[in-house]
C-alpha positions as CSV (number, residue, x, y, z in Angstrom):
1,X,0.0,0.0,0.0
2,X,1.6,3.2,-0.7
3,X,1.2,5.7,1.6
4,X,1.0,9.8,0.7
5,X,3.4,11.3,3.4
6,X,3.3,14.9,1.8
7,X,-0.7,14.4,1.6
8,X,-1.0,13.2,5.2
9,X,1.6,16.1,6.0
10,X,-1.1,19.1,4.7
11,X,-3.9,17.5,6.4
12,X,-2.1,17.2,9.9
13,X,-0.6,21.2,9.1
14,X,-4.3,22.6,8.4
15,X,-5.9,20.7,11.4
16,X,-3.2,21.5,14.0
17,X,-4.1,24.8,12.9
18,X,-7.6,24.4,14.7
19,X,-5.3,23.9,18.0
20,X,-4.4,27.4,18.2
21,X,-7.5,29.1,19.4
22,X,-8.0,25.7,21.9
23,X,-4.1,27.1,23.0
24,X,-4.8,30.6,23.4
25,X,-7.8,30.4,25.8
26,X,-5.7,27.7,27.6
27,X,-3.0,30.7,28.1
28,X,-6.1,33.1,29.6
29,X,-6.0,31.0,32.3
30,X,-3.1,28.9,32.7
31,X,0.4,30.9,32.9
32,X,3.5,28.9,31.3
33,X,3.3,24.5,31.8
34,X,2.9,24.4,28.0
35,X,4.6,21.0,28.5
36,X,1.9,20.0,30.6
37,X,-1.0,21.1,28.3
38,X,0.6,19.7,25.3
39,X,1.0,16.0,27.7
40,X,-3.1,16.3,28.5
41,X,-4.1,16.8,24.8
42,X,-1.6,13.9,23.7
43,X,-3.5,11.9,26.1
44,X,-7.0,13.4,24.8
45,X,-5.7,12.7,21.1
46,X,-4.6,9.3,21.6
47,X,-6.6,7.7,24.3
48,X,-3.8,7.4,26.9
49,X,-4.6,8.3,30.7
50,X,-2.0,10.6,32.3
51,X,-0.2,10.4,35.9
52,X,1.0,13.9,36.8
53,X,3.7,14.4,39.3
54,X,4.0,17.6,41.0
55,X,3.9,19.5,44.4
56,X,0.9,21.0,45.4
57,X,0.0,24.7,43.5
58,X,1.1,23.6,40.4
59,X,-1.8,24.2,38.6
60,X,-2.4,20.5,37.9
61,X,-6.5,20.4,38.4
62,X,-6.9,24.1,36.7
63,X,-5.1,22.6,33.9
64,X,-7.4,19.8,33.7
65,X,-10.5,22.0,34.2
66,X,-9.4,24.3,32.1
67,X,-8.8,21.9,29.1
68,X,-12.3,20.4,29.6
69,X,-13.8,23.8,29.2
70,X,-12.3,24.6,26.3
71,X,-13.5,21.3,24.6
72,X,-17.2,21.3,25.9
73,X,-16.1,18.0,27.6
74,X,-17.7,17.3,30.8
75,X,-15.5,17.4,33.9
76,X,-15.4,15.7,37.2
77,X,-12.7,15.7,40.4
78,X,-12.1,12.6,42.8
79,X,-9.6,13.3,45.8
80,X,-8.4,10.2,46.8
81,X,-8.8,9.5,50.8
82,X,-7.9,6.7,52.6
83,X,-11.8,5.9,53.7
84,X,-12.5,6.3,49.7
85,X,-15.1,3.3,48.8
86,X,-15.6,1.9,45.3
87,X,-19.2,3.4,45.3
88,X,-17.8,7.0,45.8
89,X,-16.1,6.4,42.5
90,X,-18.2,4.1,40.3
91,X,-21.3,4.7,41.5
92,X,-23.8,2.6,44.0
93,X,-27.1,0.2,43.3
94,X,-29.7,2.3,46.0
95,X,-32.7,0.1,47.2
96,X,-36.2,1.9,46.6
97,X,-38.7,0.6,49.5
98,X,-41.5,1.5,47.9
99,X,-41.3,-0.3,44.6
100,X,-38.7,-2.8,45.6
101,X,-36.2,-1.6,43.1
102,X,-33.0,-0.8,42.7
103,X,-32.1,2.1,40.7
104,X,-28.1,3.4,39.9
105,X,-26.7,6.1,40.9
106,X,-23.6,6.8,39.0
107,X,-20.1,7.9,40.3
108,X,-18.1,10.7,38.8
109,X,-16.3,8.0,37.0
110,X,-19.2,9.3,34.5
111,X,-17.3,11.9,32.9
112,X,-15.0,12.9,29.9
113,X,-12.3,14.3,32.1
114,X,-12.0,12.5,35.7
115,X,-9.4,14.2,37.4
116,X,-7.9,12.1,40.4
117,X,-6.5,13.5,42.4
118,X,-3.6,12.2,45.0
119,X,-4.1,8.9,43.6
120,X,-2.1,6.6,46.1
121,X,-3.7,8.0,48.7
122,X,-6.8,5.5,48.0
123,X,-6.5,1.7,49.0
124,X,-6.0,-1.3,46.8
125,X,-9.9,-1.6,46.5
126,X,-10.6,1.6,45.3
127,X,-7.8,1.5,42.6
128,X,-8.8,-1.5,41.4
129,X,-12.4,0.0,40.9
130,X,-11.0,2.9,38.5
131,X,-8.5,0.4,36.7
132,X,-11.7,-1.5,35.2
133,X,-12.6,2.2,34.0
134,X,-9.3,2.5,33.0
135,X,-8.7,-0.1,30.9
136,X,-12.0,-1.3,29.6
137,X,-13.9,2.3,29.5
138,X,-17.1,0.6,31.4
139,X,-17.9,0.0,34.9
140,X,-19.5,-2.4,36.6
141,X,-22.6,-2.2,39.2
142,X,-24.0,-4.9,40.6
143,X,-24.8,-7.3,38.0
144,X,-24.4,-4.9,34.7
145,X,-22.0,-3.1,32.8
146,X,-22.3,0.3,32.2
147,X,-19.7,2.2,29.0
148,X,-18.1,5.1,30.0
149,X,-19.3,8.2,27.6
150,X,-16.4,9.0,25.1
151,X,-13.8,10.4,25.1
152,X,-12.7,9.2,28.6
153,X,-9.7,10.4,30.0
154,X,-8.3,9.8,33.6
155,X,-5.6,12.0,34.7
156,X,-4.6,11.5,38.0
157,X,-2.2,13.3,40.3
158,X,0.6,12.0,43.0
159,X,2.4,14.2,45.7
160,X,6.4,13.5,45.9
161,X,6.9,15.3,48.9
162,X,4.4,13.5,51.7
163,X,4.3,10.0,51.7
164,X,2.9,8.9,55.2
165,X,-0.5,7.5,54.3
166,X,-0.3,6.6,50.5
167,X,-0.8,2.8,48.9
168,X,2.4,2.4,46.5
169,X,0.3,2.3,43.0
170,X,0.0,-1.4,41.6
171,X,2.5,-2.5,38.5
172,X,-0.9,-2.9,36.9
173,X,-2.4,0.3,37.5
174,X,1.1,2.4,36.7
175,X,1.1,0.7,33.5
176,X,-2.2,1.5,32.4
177,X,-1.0,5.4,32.3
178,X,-0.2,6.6,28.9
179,X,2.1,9.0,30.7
180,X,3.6,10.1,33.5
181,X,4.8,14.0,33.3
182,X,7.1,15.3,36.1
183,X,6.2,18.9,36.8
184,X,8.5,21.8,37.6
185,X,8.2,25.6,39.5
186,X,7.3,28.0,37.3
187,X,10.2,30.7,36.1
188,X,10.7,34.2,38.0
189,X,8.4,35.7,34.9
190,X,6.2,33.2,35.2
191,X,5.4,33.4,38.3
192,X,5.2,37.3,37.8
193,X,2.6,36.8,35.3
194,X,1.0,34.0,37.7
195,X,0.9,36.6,40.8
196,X,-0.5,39.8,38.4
197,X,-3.0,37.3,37.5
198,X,-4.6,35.4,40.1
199,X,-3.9,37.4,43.2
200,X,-7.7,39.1,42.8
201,X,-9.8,37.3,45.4
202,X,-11.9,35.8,42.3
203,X,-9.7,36.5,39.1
204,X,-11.6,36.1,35.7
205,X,-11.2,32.0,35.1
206,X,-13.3,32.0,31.5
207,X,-12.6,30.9,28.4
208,X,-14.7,30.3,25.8
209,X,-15.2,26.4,24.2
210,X,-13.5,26.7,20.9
211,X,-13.3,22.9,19.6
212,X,-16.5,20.3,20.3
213,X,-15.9,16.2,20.9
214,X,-16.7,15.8,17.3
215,X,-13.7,18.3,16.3
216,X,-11.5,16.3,18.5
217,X,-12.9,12.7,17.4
218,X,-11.5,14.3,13.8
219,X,-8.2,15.0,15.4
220,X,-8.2,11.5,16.5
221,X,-8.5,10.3,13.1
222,X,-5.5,12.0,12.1
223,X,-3.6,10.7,14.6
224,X,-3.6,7.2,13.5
225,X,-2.8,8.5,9.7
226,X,0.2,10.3,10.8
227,X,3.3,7.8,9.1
228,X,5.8,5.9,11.0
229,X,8.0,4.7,8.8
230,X,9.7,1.5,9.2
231,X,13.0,2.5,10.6
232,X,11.3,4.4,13.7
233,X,9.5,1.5,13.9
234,X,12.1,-0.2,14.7
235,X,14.2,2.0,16.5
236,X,10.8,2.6,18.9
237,X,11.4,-1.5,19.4
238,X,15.0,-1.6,19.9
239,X,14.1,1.3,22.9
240,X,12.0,-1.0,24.9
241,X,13.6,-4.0,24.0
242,X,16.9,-2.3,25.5
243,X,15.1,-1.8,28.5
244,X,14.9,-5.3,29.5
245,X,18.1,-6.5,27.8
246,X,20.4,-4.0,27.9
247,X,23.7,-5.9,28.1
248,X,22.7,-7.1,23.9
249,X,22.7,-3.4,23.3
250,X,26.1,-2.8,25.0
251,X,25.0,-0.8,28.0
252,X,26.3,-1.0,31.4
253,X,22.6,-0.6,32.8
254,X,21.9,-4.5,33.8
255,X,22.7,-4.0,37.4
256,X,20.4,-1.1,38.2
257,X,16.9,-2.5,35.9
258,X,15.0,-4.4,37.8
259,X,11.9,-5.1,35.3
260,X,12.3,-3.0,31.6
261,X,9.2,-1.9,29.9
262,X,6.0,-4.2,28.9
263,X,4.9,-4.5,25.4
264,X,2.3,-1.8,26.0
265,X,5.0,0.8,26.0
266,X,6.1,-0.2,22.4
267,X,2.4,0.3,21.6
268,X,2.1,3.7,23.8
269,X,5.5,5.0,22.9
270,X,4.1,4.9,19.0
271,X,1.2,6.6,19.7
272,X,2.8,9.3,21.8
273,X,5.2,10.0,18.8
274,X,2.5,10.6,16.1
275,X,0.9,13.1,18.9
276,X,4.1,14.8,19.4
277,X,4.9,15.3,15.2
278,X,0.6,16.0,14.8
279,X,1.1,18.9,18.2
280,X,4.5,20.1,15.5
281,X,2.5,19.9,12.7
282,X,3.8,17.4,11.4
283,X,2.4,14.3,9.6
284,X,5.5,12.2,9.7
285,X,7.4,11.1,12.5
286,X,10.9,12.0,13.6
287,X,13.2,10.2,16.0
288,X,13.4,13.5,18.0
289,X,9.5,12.8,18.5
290,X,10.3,9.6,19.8
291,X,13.6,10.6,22.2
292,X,11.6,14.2,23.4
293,X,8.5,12.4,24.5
294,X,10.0,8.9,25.2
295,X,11.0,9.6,28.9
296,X,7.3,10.5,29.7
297,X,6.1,7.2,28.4
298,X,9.1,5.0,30.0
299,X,10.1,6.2,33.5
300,X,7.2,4.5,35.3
301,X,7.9,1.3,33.1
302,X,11.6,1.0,34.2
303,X,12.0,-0.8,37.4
304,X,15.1,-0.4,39.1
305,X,17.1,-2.1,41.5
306,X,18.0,-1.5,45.3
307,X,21.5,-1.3,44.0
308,X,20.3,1.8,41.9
309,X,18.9,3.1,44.9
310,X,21.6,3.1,47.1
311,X,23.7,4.7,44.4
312,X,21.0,7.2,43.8
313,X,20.7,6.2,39.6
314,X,17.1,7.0,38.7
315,X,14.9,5.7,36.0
316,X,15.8,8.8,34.2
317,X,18.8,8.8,34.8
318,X,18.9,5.1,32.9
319,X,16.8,6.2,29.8
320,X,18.9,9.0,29.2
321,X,22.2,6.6,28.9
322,X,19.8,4.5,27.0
323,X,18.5,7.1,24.3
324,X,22.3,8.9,24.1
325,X,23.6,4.8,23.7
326,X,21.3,3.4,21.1
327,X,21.8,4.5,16.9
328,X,19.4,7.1,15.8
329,X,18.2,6.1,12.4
């Protein structure tokens, strides 16, 4: 089959085009973190949930609330506390007297946009709940299964400071995320322009919806259109596959992996990569796609060792060697 790059090209030019206005209400609200917003519509475009990692007053649930708005998506927050019950996320089965019925009540699991937030704060049980939603985009009460409206996008937040009181995320779970996007303090400007801002007692927090699900079920379809040729193909595989076997790829990395990454990355790491050259405008991908949004898809997929620990070698530390190691094609 031969496939029109330059045609696929102008089509992913003209509709990242309809981004812009989508981007500029973003920026009435939201001052800087354009890495962030870029990470939440990758996830939006390609269907991956996001972990976000950040101290508190980084702007993580504006973002999310923010985005939302500007897509006519509807929006809903969890925060994640240790007494947290699967109803208070699913939804609950509620016993009428009268007619002896049961009737649903649905959780806020029922939305476009479900922002968790402080995720490991929740036990095993509640975790489990949202990784059905997760995974299979339904839910199940009592004895039926109820789909989740499209698109459904969990983004879920984690505190690194305070950890007294938190359940340590499953493998499972943590490898059901898309992403996982490590969030910084904003610039001395920035946080000028943050301060000048939002220091009113209620600053101005509109925007106006510019794009509609349908727009972004279009943007969707140009996603999976956008080419990956053969040799980033392989270079994606040779990534992960260097992850678990490093020592065939000539790195001195085997002593600080524990577990490398699972097939789903290969699958997660494409995906992320036809985002990243679509948000470019792009309809081709580059290996600089692959290597500038790789370490968001990889470093909650890369176990490491106590040995790495104790020598204080992170999993970023080992998919840097990794990506600086491994032949660009």
């Amino acid at each position: 089959m031969t496939v029109n790059v330059q045609e696929i090209n102008r089509v992913a030019r003209d509709l990242r085009a309809s981004l812009d206005p989508l981007f500029t209400e973003i920026g009435k609200v939201i001052v800087g973190q354009r890495a962030m917003v870029d990470r939440l519509l990758t996830g939006l475009l390609t269907g991956g949930h996001i972990l976000l990692e950040g101290v508190p007053g980084l702007a993580k649930t504006l973002a999310v609330r923010t985005l939302a708005r500007g897509l006519q998506l509807s929006f809903s927050r969890i925060q994640f506390t240790p007494d947290l019950l699967p109803a208070d996320v699913i939804g609950t089965q509620i016993y009428n007297p009268r007619t002896g019925e049961f009737s649903i009540k649905k959780g806020p699991v029922f939305a476009n946009l479900v922002l968790a937030d402080e995720i490991n704060r929740a036990p095993a049980k509640v975790q489990s709940a949202l990784l059905e939603a997760m995974q299979e985009k339904q839910v199940t009460i009592g004895d039926n299964s109820y789909p989740l409206e499209q698109p459904f996008l969990v983004m879920a937040t984690q505190n690194p400071i305070e950890q007294e009181g938190t359940y340590p995320l499953p493998e499972a779970q943590v490898d059901r995320f898309m992403l996982k996007v490590k969030l910084t303090y904003p610039s001395k400007d920035e946080e000028l322009a943050i301060l000048n801002r939002m220091s009113a007692v209620e600053p101005n927090l509109y925007i106006d919806t510019v794009l509609s699900p349908q727009d972004l079920t279009a943007l969707r379809g140009v996603i999976d259109q956008v080419y990956v040729d053969d040799k980033i193909k392989r270079y994606i595989v040779d990534i992960v596959h260097s992850t678990r076997k490093p020592a065939e790829y000539g790195l001195d990395v085997v002593p600080y992996i524990q577990y490398g990454a699972s097939p789903r990355a290969t699958i997660f790491l494409t995906r992320a990569a036809r985002s990243q050259a679509f948000l470019d405008g792009r309809g081709y991908v580059t290996p600089q796609d692959v290597k500038s949004i790789g370490p968001d898809v990889l470093r909650h997929r890369v176990s490491i060792t106590y040995e790495a620990e104790a020598e204080d070698v992170t999993s970023e530390t080992l998919l840097q060697r990794i990506f600086d190691s491994l032949k660009v094609p």
